[in-house]
N, C-alpha and C positions, 0 to 999 in steps of 0.2 A: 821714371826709371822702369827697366825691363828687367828683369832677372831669367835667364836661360839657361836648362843643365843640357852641357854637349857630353860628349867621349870620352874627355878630357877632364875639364871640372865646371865648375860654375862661373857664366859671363856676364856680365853687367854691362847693359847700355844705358848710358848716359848722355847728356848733350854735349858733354866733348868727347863720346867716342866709346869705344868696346873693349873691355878689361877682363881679365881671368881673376878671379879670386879664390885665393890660398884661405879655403874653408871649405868644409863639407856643406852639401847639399843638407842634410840632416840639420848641423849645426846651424844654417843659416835659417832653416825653416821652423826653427823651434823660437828663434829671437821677438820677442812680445813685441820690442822697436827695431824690427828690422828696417823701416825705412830709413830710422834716423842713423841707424847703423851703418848703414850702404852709403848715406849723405857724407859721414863722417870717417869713414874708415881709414886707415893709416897708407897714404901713396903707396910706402913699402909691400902693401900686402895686397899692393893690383900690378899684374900687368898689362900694359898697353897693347890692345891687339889691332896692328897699322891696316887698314881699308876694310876693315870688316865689316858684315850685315847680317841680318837674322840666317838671310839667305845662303852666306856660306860656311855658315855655322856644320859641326855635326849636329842637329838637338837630339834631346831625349826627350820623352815622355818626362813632366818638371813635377815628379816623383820619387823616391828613392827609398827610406824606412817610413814612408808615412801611409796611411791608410787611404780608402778612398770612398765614400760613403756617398750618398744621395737622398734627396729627399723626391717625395711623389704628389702628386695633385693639386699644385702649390697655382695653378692658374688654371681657372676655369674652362680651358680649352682638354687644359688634360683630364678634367674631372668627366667630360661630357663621351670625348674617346673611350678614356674606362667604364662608364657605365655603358657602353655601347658595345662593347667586344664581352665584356661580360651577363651580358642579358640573360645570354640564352644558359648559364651557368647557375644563376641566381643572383650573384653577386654583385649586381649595379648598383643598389642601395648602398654597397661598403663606400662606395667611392664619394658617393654625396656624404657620409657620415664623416667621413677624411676631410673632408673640404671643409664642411661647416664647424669641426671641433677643435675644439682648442689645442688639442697635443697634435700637430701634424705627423704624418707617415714619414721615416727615417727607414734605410736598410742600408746595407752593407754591400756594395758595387766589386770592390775588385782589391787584390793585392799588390803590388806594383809591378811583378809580371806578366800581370796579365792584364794590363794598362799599354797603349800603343802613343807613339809621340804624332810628332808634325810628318803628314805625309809615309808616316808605315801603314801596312794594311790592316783593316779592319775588319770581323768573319760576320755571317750567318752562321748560325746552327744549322746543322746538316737534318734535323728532323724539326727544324721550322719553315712555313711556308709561308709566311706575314710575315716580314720581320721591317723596321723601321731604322731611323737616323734621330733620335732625339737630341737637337740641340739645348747646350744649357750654361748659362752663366756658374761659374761655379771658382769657391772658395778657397784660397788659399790660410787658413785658419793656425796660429801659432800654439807654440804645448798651450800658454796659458790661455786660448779660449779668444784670442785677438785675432779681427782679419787684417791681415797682412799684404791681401795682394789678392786677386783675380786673374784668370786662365779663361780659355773656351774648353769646354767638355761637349763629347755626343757620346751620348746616352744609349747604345743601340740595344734595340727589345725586340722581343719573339712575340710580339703584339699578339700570335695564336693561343701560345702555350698559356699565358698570364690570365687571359681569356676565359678558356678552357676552366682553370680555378683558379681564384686570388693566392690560393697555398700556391701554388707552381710560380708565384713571382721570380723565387731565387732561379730556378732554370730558365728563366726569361730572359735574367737578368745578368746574370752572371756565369761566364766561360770565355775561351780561352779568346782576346782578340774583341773583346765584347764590350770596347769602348778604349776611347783616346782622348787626351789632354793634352793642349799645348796651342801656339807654339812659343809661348813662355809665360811668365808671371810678370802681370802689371804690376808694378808695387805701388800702393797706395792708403793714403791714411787716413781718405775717409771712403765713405761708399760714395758707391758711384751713381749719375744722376737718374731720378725715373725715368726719362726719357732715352735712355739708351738702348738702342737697339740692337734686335740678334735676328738675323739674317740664314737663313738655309738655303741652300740652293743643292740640288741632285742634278749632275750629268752624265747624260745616258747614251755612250756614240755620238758624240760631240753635241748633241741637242739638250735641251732642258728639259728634266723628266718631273722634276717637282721645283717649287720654289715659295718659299713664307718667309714671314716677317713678325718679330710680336716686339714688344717693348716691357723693360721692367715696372715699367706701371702697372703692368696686368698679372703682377705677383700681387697673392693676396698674403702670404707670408714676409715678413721683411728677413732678410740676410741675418742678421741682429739674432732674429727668434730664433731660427731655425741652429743657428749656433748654439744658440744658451740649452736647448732641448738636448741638441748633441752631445752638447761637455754635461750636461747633469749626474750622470753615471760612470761616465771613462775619460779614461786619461790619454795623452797622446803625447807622450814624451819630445819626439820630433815632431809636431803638428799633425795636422791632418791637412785632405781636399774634400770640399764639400759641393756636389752637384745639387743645383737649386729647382729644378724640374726644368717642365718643359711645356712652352706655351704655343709651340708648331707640329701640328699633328697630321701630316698626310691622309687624303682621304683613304676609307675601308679597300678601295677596290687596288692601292699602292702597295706595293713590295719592291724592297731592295733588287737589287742582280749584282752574281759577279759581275766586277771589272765597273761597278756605278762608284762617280767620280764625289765627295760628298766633302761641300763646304760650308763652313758654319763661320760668318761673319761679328765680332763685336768690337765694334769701336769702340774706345781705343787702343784694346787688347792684341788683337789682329786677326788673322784669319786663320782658320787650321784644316788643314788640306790631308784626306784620308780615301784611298781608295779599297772598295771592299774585295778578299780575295776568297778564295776557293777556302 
């Protein structure tokens, strides 16, 4: 099952078809058993939506009161980039110390407006000149601390500014347009297999400007941990989203452009399509 928030309210596809459901977005994100919920729900309180597809959906961004949070250096590809942009700073050793210890790196990504769906535009910082596409498996995590369902997230970073000093992560990290989710929530009731792969591809003028592959096997964090760390201290009344890093890192000499076309593929999730604007 799919769960997707349009214009309107929340859709559920299923194997006989696509239904509106009379519940909030909140309320459904908060359900510990949401999938048994969605399995089970009362006919009366779906309705049948005749020929539909993801594709003629409105989506949203499959966000609403919940927060959206990330985690960093969670695959050894990301660890080797950050001590690498950070060199000349000082700070490349943080990044191995992140890796190798046992409380991983957690920060705070975005609020829900400032969160873009399937296919809305995605920015640069107008005073970054690095800046990247991190793809990232990422969590759809209920109030009580349950995942509930998986999304695609990218991650975008001012790869410079971060660089520059590990304190400037938040303005690396965080502004307006400075990352997207979607284009819905797989709901599922267990994690999903290590072998699943996440796919990026950049198009640049209709040619290929960059393109990686990594597998969740090359998290050295499982989904599980990086939760439990999360909820230790706060609560999340409607749930939360939890971006799981990022194990495809564009070589030094890559940067984004306007009008660069950026796909982040996870089966069985799907694809989320985001083009970056002015």
């Amino acid at each position: 099952m799919r769960l997707y928030r349009t214009i309107t309210s929340p859709v559920l596809e299923r194997e006989d078809g696509f239904f509106m459901v009379y519940e909030s977005w909140d309320a459904l994100l908060s359900r510990d058993n949401l999938c048994a919920h969605l399995r089970n729900v009362n006919p009366s309180d779906l309705e049948p939506l005749v020929a539909a597809s993801p594709g003629s959906l409105e989506l949203r961004a499959p966000i609403a009161g919940q927060e959206l949070w990330a985690a960093g250096v969670t695959y050894r590809k990301s660890r080797e980039a950050r001590e690498e942009e950070a060199e000349q700073s000082g700070g490349g050793t943080f990044y191995e110390r992140v890796y190798d210890a046992e409380r991983p790196e957690l920060f705070f990504k975005a609020t829900p407006n400032r969160v873009k769906g399937h296919r809305e535009p995605v920015r640069i910082r107008s005073d970054s000149s690095w800046t990247v596409p991190e793809p990232e498996l990422t969590l759809a995590i209920s109030s009580g601390g349950k995942i509930v369902g998986y999304t695609v997230g990218n991650d975008m970073s001012a790869r410079d500014i971060e660089g520059e000093n590990p304190l400037y992560l938040p303005q690396a990290k965080i502004y307006d347009g400075s990352c997207a989710l979607g284009p819905g929530i797989l709901l599922a009731e267990e994690e999903l297999s290590a072998q699943t792969e996440i796919v990026l591809e950049v198009m640049r003028k209709g040619k290929v400007a960059f393109q990686g592959s990594t597998q969740l096997s090359h998290m050295k964090r499982s989904p599980t941990e990086l939760v439990e760390y999360l909820y230790r201290e706060l609560t999340f009344p409607r749930g939360c989203l939890l971006m799981t890093g990022t194990g495809i890192v564009p070589p030094s000499d890559f940067t984004l452009q306007v009008e660069d076309d950026i796909r982040i593929t996870i089966e069985p999730i799907g694809t989320l399509i985001n083009v970056v604007a002015d």
